[in-house]
C-alpha positions, 0 to 999 in steps of 0.5 A: 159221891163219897163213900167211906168203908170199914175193913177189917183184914187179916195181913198175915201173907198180904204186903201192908196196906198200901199199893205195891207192884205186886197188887198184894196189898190191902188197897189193890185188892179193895181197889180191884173189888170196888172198881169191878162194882163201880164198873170204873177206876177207883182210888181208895184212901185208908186212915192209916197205913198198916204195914206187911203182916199186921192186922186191922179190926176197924179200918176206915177208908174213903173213895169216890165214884159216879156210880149209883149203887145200893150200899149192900153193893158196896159190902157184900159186893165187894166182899164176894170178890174180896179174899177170905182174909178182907171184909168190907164191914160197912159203907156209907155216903160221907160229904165232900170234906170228908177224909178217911185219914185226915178227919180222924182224931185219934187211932188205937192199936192192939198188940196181942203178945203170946207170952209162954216158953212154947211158941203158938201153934193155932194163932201163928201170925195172929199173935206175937210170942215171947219166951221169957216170963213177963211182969207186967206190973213192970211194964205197966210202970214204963208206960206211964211215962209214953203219956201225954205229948212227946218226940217220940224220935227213939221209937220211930223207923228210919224210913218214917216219912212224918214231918215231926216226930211229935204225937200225943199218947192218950191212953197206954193199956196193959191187961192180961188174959190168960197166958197173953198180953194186950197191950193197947196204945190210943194215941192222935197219930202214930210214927211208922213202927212206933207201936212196935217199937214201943212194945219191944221196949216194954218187953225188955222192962217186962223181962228184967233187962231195963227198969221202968225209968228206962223209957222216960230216958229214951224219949229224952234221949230222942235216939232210936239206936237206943231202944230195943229191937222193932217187935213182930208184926204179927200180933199187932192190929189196928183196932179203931179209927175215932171221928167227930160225931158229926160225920155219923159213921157206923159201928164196927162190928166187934171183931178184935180177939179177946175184944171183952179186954179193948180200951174204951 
């Protein structure tokens, strides 16, 4: 049968979502757990792959196994031999057609941005951090521009493996909360470092150094050289994973920080 799951994990010390040498990874830990469970080999297939250091409140993940067991098996199973740094928040049997990364119809990130002239102390690696004052009207302004479908070629990784450049950006959202900023991006699908990228350029029109016209001229411009530097991991998570109703899959349990301020 098909079993989807929803993780949330910390990455800060582990290397990304996806199978390494090093078995560090979000993936081969849940592999190794599951498969202990399963008492069999078993394959999981993530609706994204997070890189080394980021963050996920809402994962989702599909595998398939002969195993008869009760989904709490799954869960709390699981978890008892999963690092305090990963939790399997739900499982449920999904039909054949099902799939984790293919299904899904949109993915919204959460960058979580520090912004005080003293680096964190208590959320290092949870947060990103930016010493200069930031107006947000300012970047609030740029991002408008990020909406609807574009190339977003300025702000994808040379080592971007995706065949077009093209996505739909949905939904661009700056808030604030306390000395923070959250700035949440929902989009159908993201290029490898776009969302950090995207916000190292918000931050340069944040501080003064570009206007907010700036980023309506790198999309043209279709040049990643152009743009600022990619920004921390540290502070980026992904925050949920949208399906068609129809697959019925359970609610996530509200992990995300300062999640009172979350898009939709």
């Amino acid at each position: 049968m098909r079993i989807a799951i929803g993780i949330s994990y910390r990455g800060t010390g582990l290397q990304g979502w996806q199978s390494q040498p090093s078995g560090n990874t979000v993936q081969d830990r849940l592999e190794r757990a599951l498969s202990e469970i399963a008492g069999e080999r078993i394959g999981v297939t993530g609706a994204g792959r997070t890189d080394a250091g980021v963050h996920a409140g809402a994962q989702v993940a599909h595998f398939e196994t002969g195993a008869n067991r009760p989904q709490s098996a799954w869960v709390r199973g699981a978890n008892a031999l999963l690092p305090a740094s990963i939790a399997v928040q739900w499982a449920t049997p999904v039909p054949e057609d099902f799939h984790a990364r293919y299904s899904a119809v949109s993915r919204a990130y959460r960058y979580v941005l520090y912004n005080h002239a003293v680096r964190p102390a208590l959320l290092a690696g949870l947060v990103g951090w930016f010493h200069l004052p930031l107006d947000a009207g300012r970047m609030r302004r740029a991002a408008q521009c990020l909406l609807g479908e574009h190339d977003f070629s300025s702000f994808r990784s040379s080592d971007c493996q995706a065949t077009s450049p093209v996505r739909k950006m949905e939904e661009v959202r700056i808030s604030s909360s306390g000395p923070y900023l959250l700035l949440d991006f929902r989009a159908n699908a993201f290029l490898h470092h776009m969302v950090r990228n995207l916000v190292g350029c918000l931050v340069y029109v944040g501080k003064g150094e570009r206007s907010p016209q700036w980023l309506a001229d790198l999309i043209a411009a279709r040049d990643r050289t152009q743009g600022a530097p990619t920004f921390a991991a540290d502070g980026l998570y992904l925050s949920q994973v949208s399906y068609d109703p129809r697959w019925s899959l359970p609610e996530f349990t509200r992990v995300m920080p300062f999640e009172e301020d979350a898009p939709g």
